[in-house]
C-alpha positions in Angstrom: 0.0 0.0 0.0 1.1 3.9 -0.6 -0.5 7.4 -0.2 2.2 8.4 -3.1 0.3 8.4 -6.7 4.1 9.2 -8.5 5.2 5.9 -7.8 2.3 3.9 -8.9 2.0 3.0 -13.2 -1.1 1.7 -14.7 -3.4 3.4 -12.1 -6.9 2.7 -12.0 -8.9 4.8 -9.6 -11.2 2.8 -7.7 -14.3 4.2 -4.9 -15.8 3.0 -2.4 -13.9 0.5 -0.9 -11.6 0.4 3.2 -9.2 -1.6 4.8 -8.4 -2.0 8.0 -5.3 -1.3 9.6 -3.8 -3.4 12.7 -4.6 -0.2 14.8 -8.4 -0.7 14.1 -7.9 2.4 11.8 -10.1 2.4 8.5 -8.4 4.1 5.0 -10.0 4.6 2.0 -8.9 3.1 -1.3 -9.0 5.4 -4.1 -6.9 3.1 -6.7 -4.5 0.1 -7.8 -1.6 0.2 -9.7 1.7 -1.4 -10.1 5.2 -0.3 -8.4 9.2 -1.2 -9.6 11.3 -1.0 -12.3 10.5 -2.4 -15.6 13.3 -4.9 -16.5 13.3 -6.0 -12.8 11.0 -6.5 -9.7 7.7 -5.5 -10.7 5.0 -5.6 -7.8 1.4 -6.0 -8.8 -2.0 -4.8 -7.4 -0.1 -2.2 -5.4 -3.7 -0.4 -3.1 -3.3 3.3 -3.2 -4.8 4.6 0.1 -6.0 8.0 1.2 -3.5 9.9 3.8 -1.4 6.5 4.4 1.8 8.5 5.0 4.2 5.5 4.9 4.4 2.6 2.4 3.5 -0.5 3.6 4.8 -4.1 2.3 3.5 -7.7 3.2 6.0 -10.1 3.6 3.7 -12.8 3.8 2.2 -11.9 0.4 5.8 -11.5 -1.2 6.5 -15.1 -0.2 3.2 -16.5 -1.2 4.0 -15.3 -5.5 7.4 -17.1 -5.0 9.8 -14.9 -3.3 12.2 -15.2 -1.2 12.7 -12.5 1.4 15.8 -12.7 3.9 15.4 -10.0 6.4 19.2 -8.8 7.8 
């Protein structure tokens, strides 16, 4: 998930639709896109949220497309 539009390509602007966060705080979805660098890591589905004023990453989902994340 980001708040950051820029780093988002192929956005489609969705409405209507939260999320929860693990704070029991609700954000607004405004759209999907896709985030990296063509040529290399491109990650897919990318939420953008309303206000969310960090960039959030699940590891869990990451490791469920194939991935393999070592944390150091």
């Amino acid at each position: 998930m980001t708040g950051d539009a820029s780093l988002l390509t192929g956005l489609v602007l969705k409405h209507g639709r939260f999320f929860t966060d693990g704070d029991n705080k609700r954000g607004r979805i405004i759209g999907r896109g896709d985030i990296g660098v063509k040529g290399n890591l491109i990650i897919q589905n990318v939420l953008l949220v309303e206000g969310l004023k960090h960039n959030l990453l699940s590891i869990s989902q990451l490791c469920d497309k194939g991935l393999q994340v070592t944390l150091q």
